[in-house]
C-alpha positions, 0 to 999 in steps of 0.5 A: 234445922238442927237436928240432934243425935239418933240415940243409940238401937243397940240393948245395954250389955249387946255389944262386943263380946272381947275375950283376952287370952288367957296366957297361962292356961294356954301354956298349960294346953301345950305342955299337956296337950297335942296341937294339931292347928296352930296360928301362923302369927303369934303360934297359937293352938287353934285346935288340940287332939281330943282322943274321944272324938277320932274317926278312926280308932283301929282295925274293925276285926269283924270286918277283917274276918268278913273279908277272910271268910269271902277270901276262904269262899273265892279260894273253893272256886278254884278246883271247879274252875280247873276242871272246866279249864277256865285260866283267865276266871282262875286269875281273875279271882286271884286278883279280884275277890281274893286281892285284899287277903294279904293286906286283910291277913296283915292288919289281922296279924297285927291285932293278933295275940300271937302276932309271930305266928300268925306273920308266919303262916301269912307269908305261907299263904302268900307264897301259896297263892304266888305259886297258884298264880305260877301255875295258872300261867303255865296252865298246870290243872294238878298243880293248881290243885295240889297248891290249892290244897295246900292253900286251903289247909295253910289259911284255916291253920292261920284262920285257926291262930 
């Protein structure tokens, strides 16, 4: 009951496919290419940076200006909500709609031509929004106008450069 070998089931040319590393070409991609992951035994890049293929490639200045036009709109509320005396809905749309509006004129500033400029008027509006919110605190109706006033003039000039 002697019993000879199964031949072999597997197709001529199927077997493993062994790659050698090629060590000059992986040199060559670490002197000109930036690795991300590498191999914690022999240091191997696993993955190099391919600038085509990034998730992120910038600010989007549509969406910047979006965010600025929904800003300017949350700011004409104001004088209406003075005038009814309603603090708390003051406060809450300086805090709420028009919270993102320093980090939005930041990034646009950055993106700007004229970056000097535009960093200027920004800290104006800024500082005119800290005095609004001051204002709101002590419950001061004409002086909420007056730095509403001067709010809105400040965001189109820099709107506007």
């Amino acid at each position: 009951v002697g019993s000879l070998p199964s031949p072999a089931n597997a197709v001529f040319g199927a077997d493993a496919k062994i790659e050698i590393p090629n060590v000059m070409d992986n040199i060559n991609n670490r002197v000109n290419q930036q690795c991300l992951v590498e191999s914690l035994g022999n240091r191997e890049c696993l993955v190099y940076l391919d600038p085509e293929n990034k998730l992120y490639k910038g600010a989007d200045s549509q969406i910047l200006i979006e965010r600025l036009e929904a800003a300017t709109a949350a700011l004409a509320e104001i004088p209406s909500l003075v005038s009814d005396k309603k603090w708390s809905k003051i406060q809450g749309v300086l805090t709420g709609p028009m919270n993102p509006l320093g980090v939005t004129m930041d990034k646009l500033s950055k993106i700007s031509e004229n970056e000097e400029n535009c960093c200027k008027l920004e800290k104006v509006v800024k500082s005119d929004l800290y005095a609004i919110a001051s204002a709101v605190e002590r419950k001061q109706g004409d002086e909420i106008i007056k730095l509403h006033k001067k709010a809105t003039e400040d965001l189109v000039a820099y709107a506007q450069a």
